[in-house]
Structure formats: structure tokens, C-alpha cells
VOGU-3710 file (C-alpha; in Angstrom, 3 decimals, decimal comma):
1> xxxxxxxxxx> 98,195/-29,984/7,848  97,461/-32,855/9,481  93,744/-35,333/8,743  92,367/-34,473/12,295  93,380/-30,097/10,941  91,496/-30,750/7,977  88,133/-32,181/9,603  88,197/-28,988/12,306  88,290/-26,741/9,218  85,473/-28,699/7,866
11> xxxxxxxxxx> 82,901/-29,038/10,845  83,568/-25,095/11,590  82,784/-23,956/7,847  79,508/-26,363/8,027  78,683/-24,794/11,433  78,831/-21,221/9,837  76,804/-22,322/6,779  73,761/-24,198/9,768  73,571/-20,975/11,612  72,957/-19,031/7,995
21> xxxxxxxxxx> 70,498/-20,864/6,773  68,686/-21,134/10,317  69,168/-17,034/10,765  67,494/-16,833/7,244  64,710/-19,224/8,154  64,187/-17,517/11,110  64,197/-14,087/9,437  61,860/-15,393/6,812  58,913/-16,666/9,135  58,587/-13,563/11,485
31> xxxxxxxxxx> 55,608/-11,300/10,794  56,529/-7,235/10,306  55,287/-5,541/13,342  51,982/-4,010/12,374  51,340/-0,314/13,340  48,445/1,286/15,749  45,407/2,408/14,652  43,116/4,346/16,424  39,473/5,358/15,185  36,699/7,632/17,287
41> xxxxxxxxxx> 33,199/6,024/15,907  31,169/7,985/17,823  30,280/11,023/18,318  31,164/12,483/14,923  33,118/15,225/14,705  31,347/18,858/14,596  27,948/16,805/16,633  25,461/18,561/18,447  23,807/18,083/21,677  21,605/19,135/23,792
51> xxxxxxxxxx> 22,723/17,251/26,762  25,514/17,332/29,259  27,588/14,152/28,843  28,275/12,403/25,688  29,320/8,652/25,174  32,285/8,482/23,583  32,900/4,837/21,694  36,494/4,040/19,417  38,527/0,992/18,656  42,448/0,233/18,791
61> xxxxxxxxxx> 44,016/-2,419/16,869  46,348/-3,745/19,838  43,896/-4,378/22,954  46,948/-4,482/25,221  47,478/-0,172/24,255  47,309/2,404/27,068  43,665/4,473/25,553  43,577/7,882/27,046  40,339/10,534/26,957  41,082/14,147/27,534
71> xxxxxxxxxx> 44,086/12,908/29,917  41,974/9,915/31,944  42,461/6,182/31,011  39,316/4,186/29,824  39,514/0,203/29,788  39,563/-1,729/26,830  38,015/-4,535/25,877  39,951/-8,081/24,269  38,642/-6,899/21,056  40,303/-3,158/21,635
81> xxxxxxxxxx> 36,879/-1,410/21,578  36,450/1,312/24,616  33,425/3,659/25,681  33,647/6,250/28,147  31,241/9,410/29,560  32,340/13,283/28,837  31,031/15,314/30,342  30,141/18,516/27,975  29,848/22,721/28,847  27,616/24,783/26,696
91> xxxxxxxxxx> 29,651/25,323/23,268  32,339/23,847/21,709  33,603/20,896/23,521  37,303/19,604/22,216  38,206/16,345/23,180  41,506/14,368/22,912  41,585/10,749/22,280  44,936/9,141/22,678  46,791/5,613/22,058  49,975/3,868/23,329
101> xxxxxxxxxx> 51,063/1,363/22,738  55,000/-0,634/23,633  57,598/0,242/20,873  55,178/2,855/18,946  54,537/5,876/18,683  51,270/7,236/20,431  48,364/8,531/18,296  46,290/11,196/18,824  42,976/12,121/17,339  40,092/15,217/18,142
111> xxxxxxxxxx> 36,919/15,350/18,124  34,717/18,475/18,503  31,318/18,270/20,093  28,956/21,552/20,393  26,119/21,131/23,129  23,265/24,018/22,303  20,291/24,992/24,340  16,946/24,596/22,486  13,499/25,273/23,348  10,272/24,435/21,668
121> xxxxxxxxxx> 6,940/25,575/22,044  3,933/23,295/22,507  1,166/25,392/22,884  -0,321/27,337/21,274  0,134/27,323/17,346  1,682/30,756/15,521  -1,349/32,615/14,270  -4,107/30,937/16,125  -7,145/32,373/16,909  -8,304/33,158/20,232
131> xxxxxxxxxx> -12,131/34,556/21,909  -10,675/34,295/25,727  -8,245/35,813/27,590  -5,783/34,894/29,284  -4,371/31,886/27,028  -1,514/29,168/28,387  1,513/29,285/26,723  3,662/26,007/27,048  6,771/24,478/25,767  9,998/22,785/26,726
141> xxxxxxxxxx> 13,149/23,927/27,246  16,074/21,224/26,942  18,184/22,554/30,267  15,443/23,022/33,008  18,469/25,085/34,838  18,260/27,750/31,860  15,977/30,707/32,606  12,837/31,125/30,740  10,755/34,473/29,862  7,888/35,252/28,766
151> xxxxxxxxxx> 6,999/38,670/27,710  9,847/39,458/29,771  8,349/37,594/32,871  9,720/34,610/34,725  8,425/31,948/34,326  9,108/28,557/36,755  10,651/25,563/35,233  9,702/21,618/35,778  12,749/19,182/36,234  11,957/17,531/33,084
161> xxxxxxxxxx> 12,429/21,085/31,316  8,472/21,798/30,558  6,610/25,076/31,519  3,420/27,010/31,392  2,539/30,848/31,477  -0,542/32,674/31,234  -0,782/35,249/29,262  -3,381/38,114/28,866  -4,521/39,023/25,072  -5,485/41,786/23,582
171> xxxxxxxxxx> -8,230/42,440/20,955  -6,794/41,621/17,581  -2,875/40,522/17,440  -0,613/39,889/20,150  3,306/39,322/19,545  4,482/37,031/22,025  7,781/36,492/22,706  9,682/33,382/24,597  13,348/33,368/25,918  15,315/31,139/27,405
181> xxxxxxxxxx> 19,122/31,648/28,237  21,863/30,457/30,415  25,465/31,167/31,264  27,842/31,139/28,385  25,380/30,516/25,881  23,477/32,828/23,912  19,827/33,519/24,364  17,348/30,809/22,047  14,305/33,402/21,282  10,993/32,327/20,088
191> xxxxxxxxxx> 8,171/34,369/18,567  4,176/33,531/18,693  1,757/35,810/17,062  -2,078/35,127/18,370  -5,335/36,768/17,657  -8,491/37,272/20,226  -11,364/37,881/17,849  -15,040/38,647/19,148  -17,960/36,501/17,250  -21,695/37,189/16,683
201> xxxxxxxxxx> -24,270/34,921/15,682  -28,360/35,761/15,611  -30,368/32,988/16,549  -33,901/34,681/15,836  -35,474/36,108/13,814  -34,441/34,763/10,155  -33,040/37,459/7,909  -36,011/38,588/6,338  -39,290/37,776/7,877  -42,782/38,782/7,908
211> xxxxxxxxxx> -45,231/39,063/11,160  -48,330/39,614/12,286  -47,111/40,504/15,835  -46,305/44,447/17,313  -43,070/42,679/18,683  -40,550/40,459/17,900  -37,516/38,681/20,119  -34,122/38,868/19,242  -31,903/36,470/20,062  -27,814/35,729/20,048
221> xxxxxxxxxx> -24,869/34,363/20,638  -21,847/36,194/21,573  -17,810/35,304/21,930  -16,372/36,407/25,151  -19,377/37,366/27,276  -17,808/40,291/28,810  -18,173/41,994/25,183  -20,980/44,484/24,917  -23,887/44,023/22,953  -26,601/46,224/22,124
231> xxxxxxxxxx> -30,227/45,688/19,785  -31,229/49,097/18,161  -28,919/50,906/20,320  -29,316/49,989/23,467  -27,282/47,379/25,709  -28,715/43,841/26,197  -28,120/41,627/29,133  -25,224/38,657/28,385  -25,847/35,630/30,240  -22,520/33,686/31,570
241> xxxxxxxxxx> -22,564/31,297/28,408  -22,485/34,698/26,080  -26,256/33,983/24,883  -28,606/36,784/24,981  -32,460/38,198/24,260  -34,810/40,910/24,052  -37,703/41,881/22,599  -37,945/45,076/20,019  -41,573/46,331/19,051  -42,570/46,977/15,597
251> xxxxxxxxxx> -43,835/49,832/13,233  -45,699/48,719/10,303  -43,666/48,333/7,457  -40,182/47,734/7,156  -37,982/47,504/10,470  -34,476/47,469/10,469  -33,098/45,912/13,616  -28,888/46,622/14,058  -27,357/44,309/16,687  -23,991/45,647/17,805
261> xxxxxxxxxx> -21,179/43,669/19,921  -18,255/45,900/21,123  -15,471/44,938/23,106  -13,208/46,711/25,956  -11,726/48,645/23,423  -14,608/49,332/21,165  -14,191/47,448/17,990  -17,301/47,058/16,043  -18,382/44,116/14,737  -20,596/43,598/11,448
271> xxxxxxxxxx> -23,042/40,855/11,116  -23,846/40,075/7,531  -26,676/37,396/6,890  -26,444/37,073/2,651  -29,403/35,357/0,504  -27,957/31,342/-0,451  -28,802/29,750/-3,703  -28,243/26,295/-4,471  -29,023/24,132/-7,383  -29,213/20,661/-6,204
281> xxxxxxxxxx> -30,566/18,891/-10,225  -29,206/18,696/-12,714  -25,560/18,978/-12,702  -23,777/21,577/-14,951  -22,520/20,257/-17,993  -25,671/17,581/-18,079  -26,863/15,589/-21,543  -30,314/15,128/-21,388  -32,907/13,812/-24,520  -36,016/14,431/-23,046
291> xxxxxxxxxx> -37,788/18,024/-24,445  -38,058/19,125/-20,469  -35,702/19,101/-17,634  -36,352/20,031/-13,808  -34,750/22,235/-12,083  -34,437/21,929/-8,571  -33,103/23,932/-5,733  -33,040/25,538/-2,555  -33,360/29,895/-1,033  -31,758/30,538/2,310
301> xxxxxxxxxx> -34,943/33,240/2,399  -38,680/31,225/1,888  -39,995/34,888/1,316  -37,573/35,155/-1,884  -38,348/35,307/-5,714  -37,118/32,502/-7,273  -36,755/33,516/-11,091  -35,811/30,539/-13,611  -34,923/31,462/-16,978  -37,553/34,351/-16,412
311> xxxxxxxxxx> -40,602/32,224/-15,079  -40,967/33,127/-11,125  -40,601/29,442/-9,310  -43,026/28,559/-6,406  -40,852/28,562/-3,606  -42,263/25,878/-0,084  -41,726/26,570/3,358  -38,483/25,546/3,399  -36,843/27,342/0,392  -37,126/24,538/-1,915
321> xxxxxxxxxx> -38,168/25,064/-5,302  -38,858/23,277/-8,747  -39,298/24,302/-11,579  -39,553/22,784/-15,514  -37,674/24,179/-18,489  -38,459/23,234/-22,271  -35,079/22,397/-23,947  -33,514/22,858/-27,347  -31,493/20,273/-29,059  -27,653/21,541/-28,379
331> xxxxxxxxxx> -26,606/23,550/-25,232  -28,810/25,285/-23,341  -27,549/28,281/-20,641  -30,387/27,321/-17,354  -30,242/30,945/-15,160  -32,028/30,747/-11,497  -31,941/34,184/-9,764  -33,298/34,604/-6,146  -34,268/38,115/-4,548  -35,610/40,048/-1,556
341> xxxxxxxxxx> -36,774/43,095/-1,103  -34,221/45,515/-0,724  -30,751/43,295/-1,204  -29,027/42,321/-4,326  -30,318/39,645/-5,963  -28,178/36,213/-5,965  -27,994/34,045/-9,288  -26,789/30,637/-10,626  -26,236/29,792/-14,117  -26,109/25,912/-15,296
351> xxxxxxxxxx> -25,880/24,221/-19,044  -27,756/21,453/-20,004  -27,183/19,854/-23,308  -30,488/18,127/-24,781  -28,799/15,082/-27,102  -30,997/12,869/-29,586  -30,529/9,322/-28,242  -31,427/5,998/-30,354  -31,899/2,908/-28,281  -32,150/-0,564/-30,547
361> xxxxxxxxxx> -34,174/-3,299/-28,941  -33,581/-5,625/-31,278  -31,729/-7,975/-32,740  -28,535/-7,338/-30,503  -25,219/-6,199/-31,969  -23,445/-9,441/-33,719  -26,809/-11,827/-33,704  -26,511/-14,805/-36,108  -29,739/-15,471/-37,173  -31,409/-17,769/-40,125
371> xxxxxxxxxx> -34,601/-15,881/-41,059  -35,028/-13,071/-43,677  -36,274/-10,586/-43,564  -35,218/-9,376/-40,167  -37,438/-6,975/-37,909  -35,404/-4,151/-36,796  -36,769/-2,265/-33,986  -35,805/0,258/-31,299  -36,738/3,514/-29,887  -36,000/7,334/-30,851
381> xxxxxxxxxx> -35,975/9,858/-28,057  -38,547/12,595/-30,043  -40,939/10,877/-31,818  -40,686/13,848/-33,847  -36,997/12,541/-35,559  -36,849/11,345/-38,693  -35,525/7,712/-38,491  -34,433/5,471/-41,426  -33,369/2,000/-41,342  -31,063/0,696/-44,137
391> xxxxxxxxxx> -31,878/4,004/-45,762  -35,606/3,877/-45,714  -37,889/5,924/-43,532  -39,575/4,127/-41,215  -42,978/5,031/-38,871  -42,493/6,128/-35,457  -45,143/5,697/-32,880  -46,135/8,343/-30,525  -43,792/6,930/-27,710  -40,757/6,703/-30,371
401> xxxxxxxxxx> -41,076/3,007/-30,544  -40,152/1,670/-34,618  -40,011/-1,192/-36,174  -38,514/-2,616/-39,745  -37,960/-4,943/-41,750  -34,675/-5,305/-43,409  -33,669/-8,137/-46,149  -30,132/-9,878/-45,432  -27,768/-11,130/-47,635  -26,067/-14,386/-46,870
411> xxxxxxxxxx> -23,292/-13,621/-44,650  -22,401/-10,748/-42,234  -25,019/-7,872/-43,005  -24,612/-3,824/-41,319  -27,749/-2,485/-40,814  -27,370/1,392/-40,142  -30,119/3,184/-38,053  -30,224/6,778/-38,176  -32,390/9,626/-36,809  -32,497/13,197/-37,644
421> xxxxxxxxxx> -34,294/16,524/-36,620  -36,014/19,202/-38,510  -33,440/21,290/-36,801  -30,194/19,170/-37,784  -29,246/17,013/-34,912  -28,620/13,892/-36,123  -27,735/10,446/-34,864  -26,430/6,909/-36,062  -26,621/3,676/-35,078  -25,144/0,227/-36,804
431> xxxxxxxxx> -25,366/-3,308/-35,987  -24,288/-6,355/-37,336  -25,919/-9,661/-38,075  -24,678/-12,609/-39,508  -27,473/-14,271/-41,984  -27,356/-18,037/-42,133  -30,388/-19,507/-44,277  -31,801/-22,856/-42,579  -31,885/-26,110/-44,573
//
């Protein structure tokens, strides 16, 4: 083999070895081919709606893939987002989402949307109380095409889904019942219970009066005015407002006037006017130390007996009342009782605790002082007490006032103040001085 055989053999095994290496360069710088992905981020899946069209939003990762809903292409975007309008009938909705992309394989994902019918009522509450009749019921419906009831009658339907019925009531409860429905979807049903009550209130006379007169008027309010009222039995004129009046003569003695309001279907109504007590001083569960306490109040009835703990009260013109009770040291059970002739008597029972209280006037708690001795003094709340200071009696004046005086030791002294009953109720004091002797 010649020199120029040998360099050929050369160049072609260096020309095998370039292409290698630049194959495996080649081969080790590509990237993998990533693969699609496809996500649905809104609606979720198993949503519900009350509308017709839903917005349907998702992402690819490969802008340049073919996106698909239920069969029709949607654009998307340079960062591979998409949103597109469905287009939804009553109950489940299934709709296919796909992506394609060049060299894969598509993908495919489902979601499931269910749009509903629902109605709400505005007006009026379940259980409310009515006098009048009729009453508007009102509410929404979310499909103003879907057919609305009530109490099996049509009723007409706004474009923005609200409506309005009127609806006659009888005395006591009414069930009323709202429906809407349409095609392919079943009925929503909605239940209202109401009541149409009839009211009474007297005006005149008070509940228990006395008069000099051979007549006296009596005077009302009543709730509807078409309801029928009558005074001793017989029927009194109703004015357009529902007020009435009349005038009923009088036996001597005791008259008993019945007023009477009956409605269409002749329910009765009672009017009850009961005897009020009220306490308005002192609280229950008081501490007093005075020896007396007043009691103070008010009657619904002027003409009543006020009773407190067995004394009758004086009672003014307008029911008020006072009246003084003598306490005992501990807890003491106050009754007030008020009664008319004829009804039950109404009572009130309160606790007042009478407490022995010790004020100290002087020194204060903590003093320093220099001089000795030292005048204690203070007050006791019944002169009456008992009241030793450093454990000797001391004089109390008839307004409890006291005064002592007390020898200190150098330093911090106690000086204990105590007062005590001839029936045992006891109290205790201490303060502190600090002695300091001047130079």
C-alpha cells in the first residue's frame, strides 16, 4: 500500500470519528418533546346554575394546539389560555373539552354542569301575622319563562323574573302555596303559612272606675273594621279607621259592661284588662343600714288596695304609692299586694338586707403621724351598736358620731374598730398608722 493509500484510510476513519462526536453533540443538546396538558379551571365539575350559558375558561401547554368545546373550535391565546360561552338546558349539561396538538395524541376532558330553576319568596315572612285581607305575595323566580302559581292561580311574570299576587286570607291560618315549573325540569314548590288575627283595644273607661254619672261612654279600637262589635249585646257603629263609641247607662252598683268583636266567621274575641304592680325602690337583693326603708311603687287601678307587709299604702291619683317599712338587721322578705273588688289580688315580694356599716373619719388608712395619743373617730350606722376602739368601749352620740383616743407605739400601730348589736350583727374595721415621735 502505497503513502498517498495510507493517508485516504486515515482522513476517512477521522471523518467517521467527526460525524460521531457531532451526532452525539447534537443528540445531547436537543430538549425531549414535552407532552400536552390540558386543564378546565372553570366551571368545576358537578356546578350549578341558574342561568342559561356558562363561561367556560382552561389552559393548554402548547398555544399553537387545535382547542375544541363540545365539537366547535375556541381561539387561544399566546399564553394557551381560552374562554368560550355554552350555552346550558335545564339539567345535567355534559360538556367535552378537547386538545390537539402536531405529533400527539389529543386529550379529552368532561365537565358536568347542572342548571336548576329556583325561586324565592320576598314577601311576606312564614308565620306572619296579618289584620287585612287580601295580602301581596311576592318573590322571584330565576327563569321569568317558567310558570308561576299561586294557590293554583297564574300568576304574570316580569322580565327580570319578579312577581306579585294577591291573595285573600282567612280568619286564623292560611297555607299558601307557590309553584313554579318549566319544561324538563321538575316543579320548585314553596310553602307560606300566614295568620289574619282580629284585635281589640278599650280606650274608655279604665278597668275599674267609679262615677257619679247615670251613663258612661265606651270607647275602642278595632282590627279590620269590617269585624263586628257589640257593647252589652248590641252592635256598635265602626268608623272607617276601626274606632268606635257609645254610651251605656248605669244601675247603681256594680255594672259589668262586655264588649264583643266578631268576625265573618264568628270568632270571639276576649278582652282581658289585669291589675299591674310595679316596685320601682329598692331593688331586690338591696343592703341597706338605716332602721327604715321606702318602698315605692306604682297600681295600674288608683281605686286599688295597696297592702305592704300588711299596712294598707295610700295610693295618689296616678297609682303611685309609698310606703315605710322598719327593718331588722339580716334579710328581710318586703311583700306589696294590690286588689280590687272582685279580681284576684296581684303581689310582689322583694328582700332587703339591713347591714351595720362603720364609716372612720379619721386618721385615714396608712397616716404617718408624730403625736400620741391619736383621736380615732368615725361614725356607726345605729347609735344603738356597741363600738370599741383598740378594745375599749367608746361613747356614741345620738347621730353615731365617736371619738377616741388611742396610745401608739413607735412604729406601725393597727388600730381595730369594731361595732356590735344587742342582736349579734357585728362589724370590724382596722387601720394602720405609722407613729413617728417629733424631736
Amino acid at each position: 500500500m502505497g503513502l498517498f493509500g495510507k493517508q485516504n484510510r486515515i482522513l476517512a476513519i477521522f471523518a467517521v470519528v467527526f460525524l460521531a462526536a457531532v451526532f452525539l453533540v447534537s443528540s445531547c443538546n436537543s430538549e425531549p418533546n414535552q407532552p400536552l396538558v390540558l386543564e378546565i379551571t372553570s366551571p368545576q365539575n358537578r356546578a350549578e346554575t341558574t342561568e342559561d350559558l356558562v363561561m367556560l375558561s382552561g389552559i393548554v401547554s402548547d398555544p399553537s394546539a387545535v382547542v375544541n368545546v363540545n365539537g366547535q373550535a375556541v381561539e387561544v391565546t399566546e399564553d394557551g389560555s381560552f374562554t368560550t360561552g355554552v350555552n346550558l338546558g335545564y339539567g345535567e349539561n355534559t360538556i367535552q373539552v378537547s386538545a390537539e396538538a402536531e405529533g400527539e395524541e389529543p386529550i379529552n376532558k368532561t365537565v358536568i354542569v347542572t342548571r336548576i330553576l329556583t325561586m324565592e319568596i320576598t314577601f311576606p315572612e312564614d308565620k306572619a301575622e296579618f289584620t287585612e285581607s287580601p295580602i301581596m305575595i311576592s318573590g322571584t323566580v330565576s327563569d321569568p319563562a317558567a310558570l308561576v302559581t299561586v294557590n293554583g292561580r297564574d300568576v304574570e311574570t316580569a322580565q327580570d323574573g319578579s312577581f306579585a299576587a294577591s291573595v285573600e286570607l282567612d280568619y286564623v291560618r292560611n297555607v299558601i302555596i307557590v309553584t313554579c315549573a318549566i319544561e324538563g325540569q321538575q316543579p320548585v314548590t314553596k310553602l307560606l303559612t300566614v295568620n289574619r288575627v282580629l284585635t281589640l283595644q278599650l280606650t274608655s273607661p279604665s278597668y275599674y272606675v267609679i262615677v257619679n254619672e247615670d251613663a258612661v261612654t265606651v270607647a275602642g279600637l278595632v282590627t279590620p273594621p269590617s269585624a263586628v262589635v257589640t257593647v252589652n249585646g248590641l252592635v256598635v257603629a265602626t268608623a272607617k279607621d276601626g274606632s268606635f263609641s257609645t254610651s251605656v247607662e248605669l244601675a247603681y252598683g256594680e255594672n259589668e259592661i262586655v264588649v264583643n268583636a266578631t268576625d265573618p266567621v264568628t270568632r270571639m274575641v276576649t278582652v282581658i284588662r289585669p291589675l299591674r304592680l310595679e316596685l320601682s325602690s329598692p331593688e331586690d337583693k338591696t343592703e341597706v343600714a338605716e332602721r327604715l326603708v321606702t318602698i315605692n311603687g306604682t297600681v295600674s287601678e288608683p281605686e286599688a288596695v295597696v297592702m305592704v307587709n300588711g299596712q294598707v299604702a295610700e295610693v295618689a291619683e296616678d297609682g303611685s304609692f309609698s310606703a315605710s317599712v322598719e327593718l331588722d338587721y339580716g334579710e328581710n322578705a318586703i311583700e306589696v299586694t294590690a286588689e280590687v273588688e272582685g279580681e284576684d289580688s296581684v303581689g310582689k315580694t322583694i328582700t332587703v338586707t339591713r347591714i351595720l356599716a362603720v364609716e372612720m373619719t379619721a386618721p385615714e388608712d396608712q397616716a404617718e403621724v408624730t403625736e400620741s395619743p391619736l383621736a380615732v373617730s368615725g361614725t356607726i350606722s345605729d347609735p344603738a351598736a356597741v363600738v370599741t376602739v383598740g378594745g375599749l368601749v367608746v361613747e356614741t352620740a345620738e347621730d353615731g358620731s365617736f371619738t377616741a383616743s388611742v396610745e401608739l407605739d413607735y412604729g406601725e400601730n393597727a388600730i381595730e374598730v369594731t361595732a356590735e348589736t344587742e342582736g349579734g350583727e357585728s362589724v370590724t374595721k382596722t387601720i394602720k398608722v405609722t407613729y413617728t415621735p417629733s424631736k
